[in-house]
C-alpha positions as CSV (number, residue, x, y, z in Angstrom):
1,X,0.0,0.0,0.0
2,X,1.1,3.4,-1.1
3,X,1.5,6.5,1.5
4,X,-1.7,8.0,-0.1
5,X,-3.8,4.8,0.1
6,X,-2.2,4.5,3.5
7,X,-3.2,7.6,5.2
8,X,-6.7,7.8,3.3
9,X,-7.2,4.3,4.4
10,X,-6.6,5.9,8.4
11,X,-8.7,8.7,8.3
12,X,-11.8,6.5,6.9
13,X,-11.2,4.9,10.6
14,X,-12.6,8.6,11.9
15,X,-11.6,9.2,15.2
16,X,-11.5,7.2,18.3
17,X,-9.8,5.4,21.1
18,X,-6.5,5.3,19.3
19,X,-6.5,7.5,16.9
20,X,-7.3,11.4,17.2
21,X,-7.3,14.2,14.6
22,X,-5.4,17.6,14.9
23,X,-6.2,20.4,12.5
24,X,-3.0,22.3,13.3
25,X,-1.0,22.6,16.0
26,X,-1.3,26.1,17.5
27,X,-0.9,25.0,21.3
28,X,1.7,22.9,22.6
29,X,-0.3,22.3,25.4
30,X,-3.0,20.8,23.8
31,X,-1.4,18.7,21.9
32,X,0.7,17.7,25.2
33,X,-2.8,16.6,26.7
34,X,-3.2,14.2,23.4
35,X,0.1,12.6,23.9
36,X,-0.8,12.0,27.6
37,X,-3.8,10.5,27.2
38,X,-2.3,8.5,24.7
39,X,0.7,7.4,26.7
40,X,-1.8,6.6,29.6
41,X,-4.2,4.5,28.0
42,X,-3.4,1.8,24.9
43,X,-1.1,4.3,23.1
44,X,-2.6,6.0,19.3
45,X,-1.5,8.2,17.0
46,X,-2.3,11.9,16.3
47,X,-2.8,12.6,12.4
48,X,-1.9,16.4,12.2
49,X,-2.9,18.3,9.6
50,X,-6.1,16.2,9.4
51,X,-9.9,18.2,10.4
52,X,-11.9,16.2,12.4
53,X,-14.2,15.7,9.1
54,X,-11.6,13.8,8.0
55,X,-10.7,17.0,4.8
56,X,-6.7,17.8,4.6
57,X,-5.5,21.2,5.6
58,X,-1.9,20.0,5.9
59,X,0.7,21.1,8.7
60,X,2.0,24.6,7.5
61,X,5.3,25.3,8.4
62,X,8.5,23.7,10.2
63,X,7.4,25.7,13.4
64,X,4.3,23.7,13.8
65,X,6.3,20.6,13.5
66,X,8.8,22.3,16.0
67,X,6.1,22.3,18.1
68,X,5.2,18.9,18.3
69,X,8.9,17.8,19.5
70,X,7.9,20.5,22.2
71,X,4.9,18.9,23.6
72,X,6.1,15.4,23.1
73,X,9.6,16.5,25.2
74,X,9.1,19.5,27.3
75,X,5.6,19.1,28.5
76,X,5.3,16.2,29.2
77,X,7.1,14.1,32.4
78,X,7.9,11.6,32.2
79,X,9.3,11.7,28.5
80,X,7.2,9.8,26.7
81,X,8.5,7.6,23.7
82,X,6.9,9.0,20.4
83,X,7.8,8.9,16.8
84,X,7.1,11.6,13.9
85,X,6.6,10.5,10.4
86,X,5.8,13.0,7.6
87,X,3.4,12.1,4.7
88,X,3.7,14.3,1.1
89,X,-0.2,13.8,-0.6
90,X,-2.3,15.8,-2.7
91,X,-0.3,18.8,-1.9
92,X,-0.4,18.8,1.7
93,X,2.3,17.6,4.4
94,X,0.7,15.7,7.2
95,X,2.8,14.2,10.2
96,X,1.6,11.2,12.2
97,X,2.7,11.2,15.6
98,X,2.5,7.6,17.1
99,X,2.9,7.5,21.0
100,X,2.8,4.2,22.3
101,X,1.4,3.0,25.6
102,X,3.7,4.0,28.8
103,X,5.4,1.8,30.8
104,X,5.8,5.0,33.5
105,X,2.2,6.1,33.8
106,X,1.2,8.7,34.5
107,X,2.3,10.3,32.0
108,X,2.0,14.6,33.1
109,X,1.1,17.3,30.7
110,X,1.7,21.1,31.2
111,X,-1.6,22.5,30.9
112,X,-1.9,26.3,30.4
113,X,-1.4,27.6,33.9
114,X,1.4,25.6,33.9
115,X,-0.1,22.6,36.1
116,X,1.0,18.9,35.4
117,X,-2.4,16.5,34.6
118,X,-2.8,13.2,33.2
119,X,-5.0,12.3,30.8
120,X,-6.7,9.1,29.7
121,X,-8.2,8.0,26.2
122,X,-11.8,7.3,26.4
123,X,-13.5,6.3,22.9
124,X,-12.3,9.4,20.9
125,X,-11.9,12.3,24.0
126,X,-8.8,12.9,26.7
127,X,-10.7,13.0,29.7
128,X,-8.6,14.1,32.9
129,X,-7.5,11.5,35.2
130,X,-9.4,10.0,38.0
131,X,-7.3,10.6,41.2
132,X,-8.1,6.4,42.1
133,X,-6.6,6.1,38.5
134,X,-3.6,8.0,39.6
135,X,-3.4,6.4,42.6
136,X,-3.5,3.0,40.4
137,X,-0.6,3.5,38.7
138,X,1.4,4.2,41.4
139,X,0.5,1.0,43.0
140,X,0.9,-1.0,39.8
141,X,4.3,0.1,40.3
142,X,4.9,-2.3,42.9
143,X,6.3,-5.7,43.3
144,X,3.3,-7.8,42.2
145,X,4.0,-9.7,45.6
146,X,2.3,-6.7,46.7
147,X,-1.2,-8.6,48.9
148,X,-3.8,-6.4,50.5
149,X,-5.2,-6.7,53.7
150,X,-8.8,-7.3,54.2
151,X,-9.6,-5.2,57.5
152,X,-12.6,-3.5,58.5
153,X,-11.7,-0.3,56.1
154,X,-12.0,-2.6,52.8
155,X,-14.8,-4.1,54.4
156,X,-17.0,-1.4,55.1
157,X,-15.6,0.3,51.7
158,X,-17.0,-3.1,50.3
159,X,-20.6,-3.0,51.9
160,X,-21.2,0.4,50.2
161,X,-20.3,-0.4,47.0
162,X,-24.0,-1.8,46.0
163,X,-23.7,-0.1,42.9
164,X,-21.8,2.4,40.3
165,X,-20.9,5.3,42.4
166,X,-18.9,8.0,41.7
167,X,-15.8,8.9,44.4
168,X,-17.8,11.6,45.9
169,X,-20.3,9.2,46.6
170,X,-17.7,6.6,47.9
171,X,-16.4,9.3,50.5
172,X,-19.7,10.2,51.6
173,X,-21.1,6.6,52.5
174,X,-18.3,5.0,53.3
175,X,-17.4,8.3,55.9
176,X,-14.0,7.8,55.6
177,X,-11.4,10.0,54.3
178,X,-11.0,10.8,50.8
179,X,-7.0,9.9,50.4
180,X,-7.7,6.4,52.4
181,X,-11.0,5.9,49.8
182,X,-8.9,6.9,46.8
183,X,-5.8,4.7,48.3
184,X,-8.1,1.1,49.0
185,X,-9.9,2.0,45.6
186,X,-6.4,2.0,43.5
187,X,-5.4,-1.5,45.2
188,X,-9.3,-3.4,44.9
189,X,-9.1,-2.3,40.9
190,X,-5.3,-3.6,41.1
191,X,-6.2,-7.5,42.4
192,X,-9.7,-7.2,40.8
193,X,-12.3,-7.1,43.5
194,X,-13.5,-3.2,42.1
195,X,-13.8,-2.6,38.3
196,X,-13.9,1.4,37.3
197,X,-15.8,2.7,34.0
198,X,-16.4,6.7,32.8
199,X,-20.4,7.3,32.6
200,X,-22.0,10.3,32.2
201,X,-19.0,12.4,32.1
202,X,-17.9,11.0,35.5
203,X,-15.5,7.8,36.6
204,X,-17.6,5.6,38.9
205,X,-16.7,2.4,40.6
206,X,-18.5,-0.7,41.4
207,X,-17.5,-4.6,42.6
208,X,-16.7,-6.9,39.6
């Protein structure tokens, strides 16, 4: 397959869990989210220079391109590993930035204000990281000899969880403090006893 029939053949896929669209790239930041969410979830590629109606507009200039080794290497921590590869078709240069799944997650953007957030890829949006999520990666970080204790906390965390709630919800039955709630969350999800799934715009929790 040719590089034409090759890209063409992408953006029929449209956007979504893997793959996202960027018209330009005017923001580092923005694009910084993309490769964090990326890096966070199953990994994706950006096609820039591609609207989201899937029509070329190409990427413009060599500062643009610039500007995607900027958010790839100096807003986000840790580095994530990406690759650039440029595409020459109908007139228009379009790069594909392929960012594959971090090993080190999270994976931190700069946003605006200068703040570090993750990001995770949900279907075709970046959706800011559940703190339990965050909290989940730090534990997967440990020896997978790592056991958890069944005391009365995870008990009583258990009891309450009749249904999907949301970590405000948790908190608020469970009366305990948020940073424990957050903490015995990340480790149920870990060793499978508490699944997590992003409804309605919000990350709730339930037993598996």
């Amino acid at each position: 397959m040719d590089d034409k029939h090759y890209l063409l053949s992408l953006i029929r896929e449209g956007e979504h869990q893997q793959q996202d669209f960027k018209y330009r790239v005017a923001d580092a930041c923005k694009l910084a989210k993309s490769v964090s969410a990326f890096a966070n979830t199953d990994g994706g590629r950006l096609l820039i220079g591609v609207r989201d109606d899937g029509h070329l507009s190409g990427v413009r200039s060599e500062e643009e391109i610039f500007m995607m080794h900027q958010a790839a290497y100096r807003y986000c921590k840790p580095e994530p590993s990406i690759s650039f590869d440029t595409y020459h078709i109908e007139g228009h240069t379009i790069v594909i930035a392929t960012v594959p799944p971090s090993a080190k997650r999270p994976v931190y953007a700069k946003d605006e204000e200068g703040r570090m957030r993750a990001f995770v890829r949900i279907k075709d949006e970046n959706i800011l990281a559940s703190p339990v999520l965050l909290a989940l990666w730090r534990e997967s970080q440990k020896p997978r000899g790592t056991v958890i204790s069944y005391d009365d906390a995870v008990r009583h965390l258990l009891d309450v969880m009749k249904e999907n709630l949301t970590l405000n919800q948790i908190v608020r039955l469970a009366k305990l403090p948020r940073h424990k709630v957050v903490t015995l969350l990340a480790r149920l999800i870990r060793f499978g006893t508490v699944r997590w799934e992003y409804e309605g715009q919000q990350f709730r929790f339930s037993l598996s």
